[in-house]
PyMOL commands that place a pseudoatom at each C-alpha (Angstrom):
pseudoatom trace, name=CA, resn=UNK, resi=1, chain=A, elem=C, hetatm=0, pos=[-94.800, -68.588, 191.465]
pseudoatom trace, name=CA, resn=UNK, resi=2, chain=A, elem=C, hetatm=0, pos=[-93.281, -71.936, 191.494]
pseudoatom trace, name=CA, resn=UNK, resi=3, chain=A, elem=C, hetatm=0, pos=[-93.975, -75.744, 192.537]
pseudoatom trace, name=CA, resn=UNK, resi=4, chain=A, elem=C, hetatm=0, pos=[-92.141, -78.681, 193.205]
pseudoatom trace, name=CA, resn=UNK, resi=5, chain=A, elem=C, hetatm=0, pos=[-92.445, -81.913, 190.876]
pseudoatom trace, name=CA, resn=UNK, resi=6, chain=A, elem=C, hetatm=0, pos=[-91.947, -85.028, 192.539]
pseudoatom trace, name=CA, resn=UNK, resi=7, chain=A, elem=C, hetatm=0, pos=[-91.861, -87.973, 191.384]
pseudoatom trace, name=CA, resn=UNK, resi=8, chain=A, elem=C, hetatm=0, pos=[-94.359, -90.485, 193.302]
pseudoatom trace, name=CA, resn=UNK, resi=9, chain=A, elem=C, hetatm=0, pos=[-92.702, -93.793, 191.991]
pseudoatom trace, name=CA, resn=UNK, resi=10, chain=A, elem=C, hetatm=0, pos=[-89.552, -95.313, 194.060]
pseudoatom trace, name=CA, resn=UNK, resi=11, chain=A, elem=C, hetatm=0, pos=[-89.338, -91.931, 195.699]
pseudoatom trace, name=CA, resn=UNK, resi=12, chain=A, elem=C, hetatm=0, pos=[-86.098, -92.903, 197.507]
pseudoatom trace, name=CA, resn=UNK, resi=13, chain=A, elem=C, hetatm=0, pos=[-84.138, -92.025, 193.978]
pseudoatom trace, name=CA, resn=UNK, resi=14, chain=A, elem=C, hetatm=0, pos=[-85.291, -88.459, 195.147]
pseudoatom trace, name=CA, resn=UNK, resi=15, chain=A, elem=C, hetatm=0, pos=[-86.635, -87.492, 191.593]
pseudoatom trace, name=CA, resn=UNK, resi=16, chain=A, elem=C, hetatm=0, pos=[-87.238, -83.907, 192.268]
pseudoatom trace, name=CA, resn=UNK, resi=17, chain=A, elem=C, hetatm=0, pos=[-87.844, -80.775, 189.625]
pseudoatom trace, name=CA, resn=UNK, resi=18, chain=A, elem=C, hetatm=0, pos=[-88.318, -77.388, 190.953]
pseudoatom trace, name=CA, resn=UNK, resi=19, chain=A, elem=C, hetatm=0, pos=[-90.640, -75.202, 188.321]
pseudoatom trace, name=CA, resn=UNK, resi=20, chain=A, elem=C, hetatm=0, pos=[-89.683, -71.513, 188.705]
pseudoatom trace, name=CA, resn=UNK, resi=21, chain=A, elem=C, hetatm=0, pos=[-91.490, -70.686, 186.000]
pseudoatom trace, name=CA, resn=UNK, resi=22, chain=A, elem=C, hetatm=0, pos=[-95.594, -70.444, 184.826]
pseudoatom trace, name=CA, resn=UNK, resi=23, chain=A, elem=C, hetatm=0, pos=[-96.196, -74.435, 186.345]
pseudoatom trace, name=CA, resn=UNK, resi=24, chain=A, elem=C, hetatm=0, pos=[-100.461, -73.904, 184.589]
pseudoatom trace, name=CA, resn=UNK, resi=25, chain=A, elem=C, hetatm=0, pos=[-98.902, -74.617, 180.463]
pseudoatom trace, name=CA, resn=UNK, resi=26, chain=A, elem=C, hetatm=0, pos=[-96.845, -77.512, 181.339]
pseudoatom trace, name=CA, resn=UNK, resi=27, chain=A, elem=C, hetatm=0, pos=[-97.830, -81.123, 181.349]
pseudoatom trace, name=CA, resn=UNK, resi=28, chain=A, elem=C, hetatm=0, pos=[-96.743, -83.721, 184.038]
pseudoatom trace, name=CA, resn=UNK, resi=29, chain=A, elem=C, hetatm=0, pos=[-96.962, -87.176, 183.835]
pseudoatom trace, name=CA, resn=UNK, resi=30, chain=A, elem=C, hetatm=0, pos=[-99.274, -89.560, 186.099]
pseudoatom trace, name=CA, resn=UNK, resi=31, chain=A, elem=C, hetatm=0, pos=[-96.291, -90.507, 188.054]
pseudoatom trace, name=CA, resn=UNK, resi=32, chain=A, elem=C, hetatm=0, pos=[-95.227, -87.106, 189.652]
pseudoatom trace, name=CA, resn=UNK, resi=33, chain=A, elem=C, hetatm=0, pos=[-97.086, -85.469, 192.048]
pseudoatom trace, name=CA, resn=UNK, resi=34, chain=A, elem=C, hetatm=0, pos=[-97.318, -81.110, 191.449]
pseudoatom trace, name=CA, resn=UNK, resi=35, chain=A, elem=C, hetatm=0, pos=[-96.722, -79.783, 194.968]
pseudoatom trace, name=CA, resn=UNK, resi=36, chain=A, elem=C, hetatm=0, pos=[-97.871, -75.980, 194.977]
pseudoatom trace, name=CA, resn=UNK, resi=37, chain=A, elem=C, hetatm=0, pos=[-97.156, -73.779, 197.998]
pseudoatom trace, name=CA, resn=UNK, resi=38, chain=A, elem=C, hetatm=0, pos=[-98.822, -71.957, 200.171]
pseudoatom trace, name=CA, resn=UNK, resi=39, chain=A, elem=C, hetatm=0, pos=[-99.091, -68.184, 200.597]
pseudoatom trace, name=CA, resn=UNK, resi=40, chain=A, elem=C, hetatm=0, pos=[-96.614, -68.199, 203.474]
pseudoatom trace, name=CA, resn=UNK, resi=41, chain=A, elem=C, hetatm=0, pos=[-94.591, -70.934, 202.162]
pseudoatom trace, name=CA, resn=UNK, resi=42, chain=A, elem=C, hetatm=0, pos=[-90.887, -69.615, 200.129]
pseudoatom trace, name=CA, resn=UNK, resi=43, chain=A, elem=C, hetatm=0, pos=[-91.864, -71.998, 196.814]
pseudoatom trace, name=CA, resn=UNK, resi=44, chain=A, elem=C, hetatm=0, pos=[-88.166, -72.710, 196.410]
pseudoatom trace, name=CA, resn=UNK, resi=45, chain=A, elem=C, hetatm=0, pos=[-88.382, -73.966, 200.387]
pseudoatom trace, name=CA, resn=UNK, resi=46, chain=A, elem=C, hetatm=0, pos=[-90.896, -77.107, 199.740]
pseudoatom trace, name=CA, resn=UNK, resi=47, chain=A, elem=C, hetatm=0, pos=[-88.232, -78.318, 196.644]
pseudoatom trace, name=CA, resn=UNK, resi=48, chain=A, elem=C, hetatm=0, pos=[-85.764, -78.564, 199.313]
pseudoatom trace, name=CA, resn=UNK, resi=49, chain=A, elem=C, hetatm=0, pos=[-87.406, -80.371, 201.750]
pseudoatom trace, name=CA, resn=UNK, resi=50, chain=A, elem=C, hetatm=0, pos=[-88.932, -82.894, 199.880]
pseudoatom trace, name=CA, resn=UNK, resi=51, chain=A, elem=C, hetatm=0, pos=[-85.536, -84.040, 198.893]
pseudoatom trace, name=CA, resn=UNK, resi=52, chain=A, elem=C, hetatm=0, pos=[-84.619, -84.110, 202.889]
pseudoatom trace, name=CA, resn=UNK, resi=53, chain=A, elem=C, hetatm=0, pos=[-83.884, -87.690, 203.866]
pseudoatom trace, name=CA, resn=UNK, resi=54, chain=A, elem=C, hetatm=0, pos=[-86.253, -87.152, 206.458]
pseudoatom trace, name=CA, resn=UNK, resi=55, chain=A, elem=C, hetatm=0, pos=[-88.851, -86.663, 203.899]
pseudoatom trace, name=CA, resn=UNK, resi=56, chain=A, elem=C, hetatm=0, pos=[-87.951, -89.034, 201.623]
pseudoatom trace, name=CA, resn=UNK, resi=57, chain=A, elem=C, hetatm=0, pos=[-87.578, -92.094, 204.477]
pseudoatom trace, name=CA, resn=UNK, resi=58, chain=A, elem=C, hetatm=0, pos=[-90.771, -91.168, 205.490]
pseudoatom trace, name=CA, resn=UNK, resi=59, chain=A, elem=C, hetatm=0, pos=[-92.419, -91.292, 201.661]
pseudoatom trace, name=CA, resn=UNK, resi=60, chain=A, elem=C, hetatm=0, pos=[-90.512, -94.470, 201.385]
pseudoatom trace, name=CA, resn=UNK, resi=61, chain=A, elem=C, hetatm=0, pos=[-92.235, -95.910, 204.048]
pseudoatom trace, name=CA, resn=UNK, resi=62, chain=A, elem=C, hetatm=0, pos=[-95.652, -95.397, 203.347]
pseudoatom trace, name=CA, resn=UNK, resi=63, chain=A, elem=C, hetatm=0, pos=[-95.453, -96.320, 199.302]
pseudoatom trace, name=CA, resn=UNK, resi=64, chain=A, elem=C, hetatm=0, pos=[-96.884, -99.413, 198.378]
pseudoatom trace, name=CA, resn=UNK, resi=65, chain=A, elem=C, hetatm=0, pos=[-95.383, -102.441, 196.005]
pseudoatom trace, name=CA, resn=UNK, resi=66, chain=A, elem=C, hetatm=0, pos=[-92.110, -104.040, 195.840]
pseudoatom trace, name=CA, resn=UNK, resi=67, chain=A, elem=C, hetatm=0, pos=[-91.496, -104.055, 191.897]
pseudoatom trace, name=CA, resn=UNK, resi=68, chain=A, elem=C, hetatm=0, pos=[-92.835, -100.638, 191.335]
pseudoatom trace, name=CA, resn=UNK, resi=69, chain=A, elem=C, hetatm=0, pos=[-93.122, -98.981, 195.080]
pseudoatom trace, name=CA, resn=UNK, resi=70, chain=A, elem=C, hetatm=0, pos=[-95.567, -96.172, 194.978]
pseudoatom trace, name=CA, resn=UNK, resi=71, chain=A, elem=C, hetatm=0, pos=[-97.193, -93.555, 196.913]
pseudoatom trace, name=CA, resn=UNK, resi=72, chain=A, elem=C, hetatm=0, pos=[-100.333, -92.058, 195.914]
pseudoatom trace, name=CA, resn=UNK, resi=73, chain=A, elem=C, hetatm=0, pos=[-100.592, -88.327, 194.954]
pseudoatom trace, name=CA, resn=UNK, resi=74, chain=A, elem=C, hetatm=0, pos=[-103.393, -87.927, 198.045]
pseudoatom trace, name=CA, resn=UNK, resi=75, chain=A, elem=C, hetatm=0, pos=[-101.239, -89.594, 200.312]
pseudoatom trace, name=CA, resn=UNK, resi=76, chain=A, elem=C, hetatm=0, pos=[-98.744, -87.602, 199.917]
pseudoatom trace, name=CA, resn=UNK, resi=77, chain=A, elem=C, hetatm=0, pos=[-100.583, -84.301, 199.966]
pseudoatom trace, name=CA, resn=UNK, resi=78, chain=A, elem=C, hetatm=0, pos=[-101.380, -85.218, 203.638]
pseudoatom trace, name=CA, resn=UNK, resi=79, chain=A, elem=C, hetatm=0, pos=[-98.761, -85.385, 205.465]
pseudoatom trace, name=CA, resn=UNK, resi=80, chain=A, elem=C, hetatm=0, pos=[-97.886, -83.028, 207.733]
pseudoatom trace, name=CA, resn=UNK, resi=81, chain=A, elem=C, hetatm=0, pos=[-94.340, -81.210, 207.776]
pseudoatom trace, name=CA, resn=UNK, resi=82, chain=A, elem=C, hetatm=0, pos=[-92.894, -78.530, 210.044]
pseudoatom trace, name=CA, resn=UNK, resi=83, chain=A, elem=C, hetatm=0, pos=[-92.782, -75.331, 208.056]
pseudoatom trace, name=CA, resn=UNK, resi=84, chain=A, elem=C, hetatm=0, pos=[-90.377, -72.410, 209.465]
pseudoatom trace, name=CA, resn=UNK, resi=85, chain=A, elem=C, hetatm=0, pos=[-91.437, -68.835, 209.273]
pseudoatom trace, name=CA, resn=UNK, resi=86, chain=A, elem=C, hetatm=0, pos=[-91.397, -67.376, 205.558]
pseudoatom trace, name=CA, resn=UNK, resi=87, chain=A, elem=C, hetatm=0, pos=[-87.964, -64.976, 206.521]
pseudoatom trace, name=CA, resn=UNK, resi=88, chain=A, elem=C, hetatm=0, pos=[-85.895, -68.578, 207.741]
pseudoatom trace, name=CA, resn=UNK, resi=89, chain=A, elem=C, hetatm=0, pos=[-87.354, -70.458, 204.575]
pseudoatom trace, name=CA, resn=UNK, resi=90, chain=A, elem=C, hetatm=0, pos=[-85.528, -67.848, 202.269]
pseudoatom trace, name=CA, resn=UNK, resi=91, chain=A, elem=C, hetatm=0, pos=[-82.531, -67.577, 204.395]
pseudoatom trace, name=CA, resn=UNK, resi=92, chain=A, elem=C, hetatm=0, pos=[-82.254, -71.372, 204.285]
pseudoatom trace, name=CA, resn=UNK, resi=93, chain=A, elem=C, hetatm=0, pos=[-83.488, -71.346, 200.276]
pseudoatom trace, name=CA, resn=UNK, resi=94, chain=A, elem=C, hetatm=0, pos=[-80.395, -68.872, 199.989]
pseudoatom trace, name=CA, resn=UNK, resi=95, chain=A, elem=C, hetatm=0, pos=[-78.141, -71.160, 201.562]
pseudoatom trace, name=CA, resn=UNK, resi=96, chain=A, elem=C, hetatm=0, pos=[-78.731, -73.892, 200.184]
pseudoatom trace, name=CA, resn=UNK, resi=97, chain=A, elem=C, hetatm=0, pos=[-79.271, -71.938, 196.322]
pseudoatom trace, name=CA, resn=UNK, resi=98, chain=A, elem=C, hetatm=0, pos=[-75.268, -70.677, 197.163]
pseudoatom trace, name=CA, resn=UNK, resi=99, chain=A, elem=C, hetatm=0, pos=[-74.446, -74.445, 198.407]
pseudoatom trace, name=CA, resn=UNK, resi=100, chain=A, elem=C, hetatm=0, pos=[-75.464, -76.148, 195.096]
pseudoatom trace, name=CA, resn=UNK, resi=101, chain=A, elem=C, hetatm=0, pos=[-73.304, -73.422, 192.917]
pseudoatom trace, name=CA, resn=UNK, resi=102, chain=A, elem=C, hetatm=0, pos=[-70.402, -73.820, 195.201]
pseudoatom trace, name=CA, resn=UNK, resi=103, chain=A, elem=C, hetatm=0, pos=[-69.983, -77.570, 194.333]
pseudoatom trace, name=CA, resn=UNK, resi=104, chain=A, elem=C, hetatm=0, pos=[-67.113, -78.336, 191.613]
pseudoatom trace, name=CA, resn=UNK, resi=105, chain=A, elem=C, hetatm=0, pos=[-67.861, -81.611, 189.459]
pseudoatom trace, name=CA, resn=UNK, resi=106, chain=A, elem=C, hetatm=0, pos=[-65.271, -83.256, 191.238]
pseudoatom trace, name=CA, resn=UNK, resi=107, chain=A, elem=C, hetatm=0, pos=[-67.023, -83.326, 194.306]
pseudoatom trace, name=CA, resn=UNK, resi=108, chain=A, elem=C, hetatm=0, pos=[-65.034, -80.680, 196.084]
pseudoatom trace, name=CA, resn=UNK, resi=109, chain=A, elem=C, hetatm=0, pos=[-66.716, -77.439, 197.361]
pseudoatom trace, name=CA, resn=UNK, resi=110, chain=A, elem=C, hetatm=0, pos=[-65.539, -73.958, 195.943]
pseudoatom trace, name=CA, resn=UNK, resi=111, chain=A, elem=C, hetatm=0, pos=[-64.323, -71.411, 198.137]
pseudoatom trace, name=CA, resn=UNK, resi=112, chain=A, elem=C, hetatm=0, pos=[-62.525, -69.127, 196.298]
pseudoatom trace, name=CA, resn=UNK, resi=113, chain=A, elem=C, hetatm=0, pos=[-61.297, -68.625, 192.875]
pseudoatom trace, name=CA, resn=UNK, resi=114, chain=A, elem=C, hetatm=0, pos=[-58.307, -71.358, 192.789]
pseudoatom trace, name=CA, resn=UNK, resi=115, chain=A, elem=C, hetatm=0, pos=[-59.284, -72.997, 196.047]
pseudoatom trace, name=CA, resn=UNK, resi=116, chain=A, elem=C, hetatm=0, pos=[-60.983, -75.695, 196.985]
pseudoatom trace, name=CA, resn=UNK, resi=117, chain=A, elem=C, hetatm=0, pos=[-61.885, -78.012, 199.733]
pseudoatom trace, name=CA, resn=UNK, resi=118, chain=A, elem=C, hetatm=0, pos=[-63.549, -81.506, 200.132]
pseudoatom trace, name=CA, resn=UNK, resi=119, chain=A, elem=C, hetatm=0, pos=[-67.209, -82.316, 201.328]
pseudoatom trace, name=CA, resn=UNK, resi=120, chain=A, elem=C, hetatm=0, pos=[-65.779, -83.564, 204.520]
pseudoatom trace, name=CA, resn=UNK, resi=121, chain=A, elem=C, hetatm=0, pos=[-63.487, -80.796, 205.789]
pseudoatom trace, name=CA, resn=UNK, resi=122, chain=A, elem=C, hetatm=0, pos=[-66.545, -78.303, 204.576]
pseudoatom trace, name=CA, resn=UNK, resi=123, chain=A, elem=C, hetatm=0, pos=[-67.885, -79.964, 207.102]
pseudoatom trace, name=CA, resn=UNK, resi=124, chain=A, elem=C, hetatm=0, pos=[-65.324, -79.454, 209.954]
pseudoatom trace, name=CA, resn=UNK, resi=125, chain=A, elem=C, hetatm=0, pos=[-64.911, -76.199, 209.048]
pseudoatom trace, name=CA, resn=UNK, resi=126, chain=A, elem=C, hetatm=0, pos=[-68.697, -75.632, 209.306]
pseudoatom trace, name=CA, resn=UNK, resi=127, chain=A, elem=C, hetatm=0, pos=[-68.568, -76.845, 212.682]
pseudoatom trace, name=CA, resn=UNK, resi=128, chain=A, elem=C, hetatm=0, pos=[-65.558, -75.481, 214.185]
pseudoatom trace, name=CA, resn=UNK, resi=129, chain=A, elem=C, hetatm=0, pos=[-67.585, -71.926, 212.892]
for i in range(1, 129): cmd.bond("trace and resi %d" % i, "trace and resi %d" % (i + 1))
show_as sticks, trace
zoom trace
């Protein structure tokens, strides 16, 4: 259970919607593209990537128009992407999941109760692990 929602029109904005829920009652507009997993594909996984800059540099590349750049849905369903095994999809899913609650509104990253630190020495510290 679960697809991706993308949006197929000036992709770059990275207009993304993950659907964790029954996707077959809901109703998408022409513009989005529904991107449904495979069996050995964590459905959480393919949300993630498609808002990759890799991803989206390479959607951005191939959509058509200047005023209204768009890929179409077919297109898009073609290319090919690297796809870890299922156990290092959900490990990275699970990362990432505890990486978007960790973020404060302010920008800085939660790492305790009462203690904080900023994107960029996250990043350091990341490292220097």
């Amino acid at each position: 259970m679960g697809v991706t929602i993308i949006s197929t029109v000036r992709t770059y904005l990275k207009a993304v919607y993950y659907v964790d829920r029954d996707a077959e009652a809901l109703v998408y507009s022409t513009g989005f593209a529904v991107l449904t997993p495979g069996p050995s594909t964590q459905p959480k996984y393919v949300s993630y990537l498609v808002q990759s800059n890799t991803f989206t540099d390479r959607v951005t590349a191939e959509s058509v128009g200047t005023a209204y750049p768009a890929i179409a849905e077919g297109r898009l369903g073609s290319f090919y992407v690297p796809v870890p095994p299922l156990p290092e999809q959900t490990a990275i899913v699970r990362f990432l999941d505890y990486m978007d609650r960790s973020w404060k509104p302010d920008g800085r990253f939660l790492i305790s109760e009462g203690s904080s630190m900023t994107w960029s020495s996250f990043w350091v510290a990341a490292w220097m692990w």
